[in-house]
N, C-alpha and C positions, 0 to 999 in steps of 0.2 A: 504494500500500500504506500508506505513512504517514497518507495523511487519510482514505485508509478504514478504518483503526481507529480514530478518532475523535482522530486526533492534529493539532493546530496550530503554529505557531511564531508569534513575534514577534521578526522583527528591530531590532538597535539597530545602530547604526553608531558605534563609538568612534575612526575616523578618517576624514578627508575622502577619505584615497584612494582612486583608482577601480581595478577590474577592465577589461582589456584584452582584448578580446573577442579580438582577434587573438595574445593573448601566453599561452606554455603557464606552469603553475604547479605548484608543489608544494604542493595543500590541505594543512591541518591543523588539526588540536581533540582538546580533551579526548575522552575515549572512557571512556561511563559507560553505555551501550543497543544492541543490535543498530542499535534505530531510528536511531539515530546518523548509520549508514551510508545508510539512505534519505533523512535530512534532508540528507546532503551532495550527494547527487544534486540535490536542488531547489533546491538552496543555489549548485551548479554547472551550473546547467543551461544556461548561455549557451559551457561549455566539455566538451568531450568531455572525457571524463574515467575512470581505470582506477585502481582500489583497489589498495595493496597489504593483505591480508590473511592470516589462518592458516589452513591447510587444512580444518583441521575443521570450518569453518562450512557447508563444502559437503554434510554429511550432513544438513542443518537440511529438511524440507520445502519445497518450493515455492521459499523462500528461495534452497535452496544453487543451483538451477537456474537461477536467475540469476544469483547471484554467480559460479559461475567462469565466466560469461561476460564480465564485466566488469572480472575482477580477475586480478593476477599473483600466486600463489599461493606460499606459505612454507610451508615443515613448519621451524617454531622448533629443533625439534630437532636436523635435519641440517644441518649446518658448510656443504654444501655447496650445499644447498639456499637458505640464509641470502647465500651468497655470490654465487650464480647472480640473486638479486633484480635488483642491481643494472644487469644485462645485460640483463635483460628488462623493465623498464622504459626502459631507452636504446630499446627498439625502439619500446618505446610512445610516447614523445615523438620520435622520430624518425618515426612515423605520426600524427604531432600533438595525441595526449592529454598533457592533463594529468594527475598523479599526488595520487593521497589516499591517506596514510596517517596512521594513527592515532597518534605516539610515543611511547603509552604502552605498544603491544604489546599491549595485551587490555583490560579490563576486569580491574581488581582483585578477588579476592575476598574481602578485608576490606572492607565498602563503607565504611568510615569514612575512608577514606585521599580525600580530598578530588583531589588531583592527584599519579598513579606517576611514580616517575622515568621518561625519557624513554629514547628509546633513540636512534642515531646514526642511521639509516639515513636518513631525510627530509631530514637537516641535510649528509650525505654527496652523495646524489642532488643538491639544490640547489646545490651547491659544483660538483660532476662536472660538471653539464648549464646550469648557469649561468641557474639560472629562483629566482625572485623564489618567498618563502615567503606563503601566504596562511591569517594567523590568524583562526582563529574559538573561541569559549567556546561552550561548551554547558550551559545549567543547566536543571535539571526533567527532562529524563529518565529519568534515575538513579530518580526515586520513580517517574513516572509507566508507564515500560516497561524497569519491571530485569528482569535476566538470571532470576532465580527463575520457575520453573515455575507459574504458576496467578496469580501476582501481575499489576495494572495496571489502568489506568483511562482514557479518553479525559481526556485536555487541552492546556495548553498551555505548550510548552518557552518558554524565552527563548534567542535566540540573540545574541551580541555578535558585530559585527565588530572586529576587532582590526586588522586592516593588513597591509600588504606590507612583507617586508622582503627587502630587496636581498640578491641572491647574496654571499655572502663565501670566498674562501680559508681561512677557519677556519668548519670546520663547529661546532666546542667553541660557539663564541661563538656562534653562529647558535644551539641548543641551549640554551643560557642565556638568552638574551636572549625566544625563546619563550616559553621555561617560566615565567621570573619575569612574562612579559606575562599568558600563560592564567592561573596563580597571584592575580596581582594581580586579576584580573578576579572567577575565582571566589573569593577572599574578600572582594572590595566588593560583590558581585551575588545570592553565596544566602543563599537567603533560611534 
């Protein structure tokens, strides 16, 4: 779906570390395009892997008919729903996926907000399940395939590798230490 809208990437690697083909992880990136979600598939494709995501994207065309196949599903709004995430991802790394999710929680819609605050659930999970964070930057989607109805254009995203970071006992700091990385990255990289 991604490159058959005429979409590309280019990777950069901002650290020597490698990806363990045998080791489960908890992805992560900015979140600025649907597309977003299909570039981390490709971006993950050496690791089985299950989204967490918001429910309503399953009304989307075609889209949503594959994403609750792939994802463990939030309604933001229920307490308990919100709470129940983190059980249903234990099952999913306990059947050997690895977990993407977004920390920004959605897509802003001010688009001027560069990077939302983050939310705890990624930084939670990797502290619980004791699996290493895998950052990634996203820049150019945001213009090339926003959220807006009728808006976009085939090109090409830049993606940064950012690194792994080791499981910690404080997810706070895990959280921090992300944000100021994605941060640092998108204000040296957009253009």
């Amino acid at each position: 779906m991604f490159y058959g809208m005429g979409l590309r990437y280019e990777l950069t690697k901002l650290s020597a570390q490698k990806l363990d083909k045998n080791q489960q992880y908890v992805f992560i990136s900015n979140h600025t395009s649907i597309m977003d979600i299909m570039l981390m598939c490709i971006l993950c494709a050496d690791h089985p892997i299950c989204f967490v995501g918001k429910k309503e994207l399953v009304k989307i065309p075609i889209f949503g008919t594959i994403y609750k196949r792939i994802c463990v599903m939030v309604d933001r709004k229920s307490a308990r729903s919100r709470a129940d995430v983190y059980r249903r991802c234990a099952e999913k790394m306990e059947e050997g996926n690895s977990i993407v999710i977004f920390p920004e929680g959605g897509v802003p819609d001010d688009t001027s907000i560069i990077l939302d605050e983050f939310k705890d659930g990624a930084f939670t999970l990797s502290s619980k399940h004791n699996s290493p964070i895998v950052i990634f930057t996203f820049i150019g989607l945001k213009e090339i395939f926003p959220f807006e109805s009728g808006k976009g254009y085939p090109g090409k995203a830049k993606v940064y590798f950012n690194g792994i970071l080791a499981p910690s006992e404080s997810p706070k700091e895990l959280k921090l230490s992300a944000f100021e990385t994605i941060k640092k990255t998108l204000l040296k990289h957009y253009n």
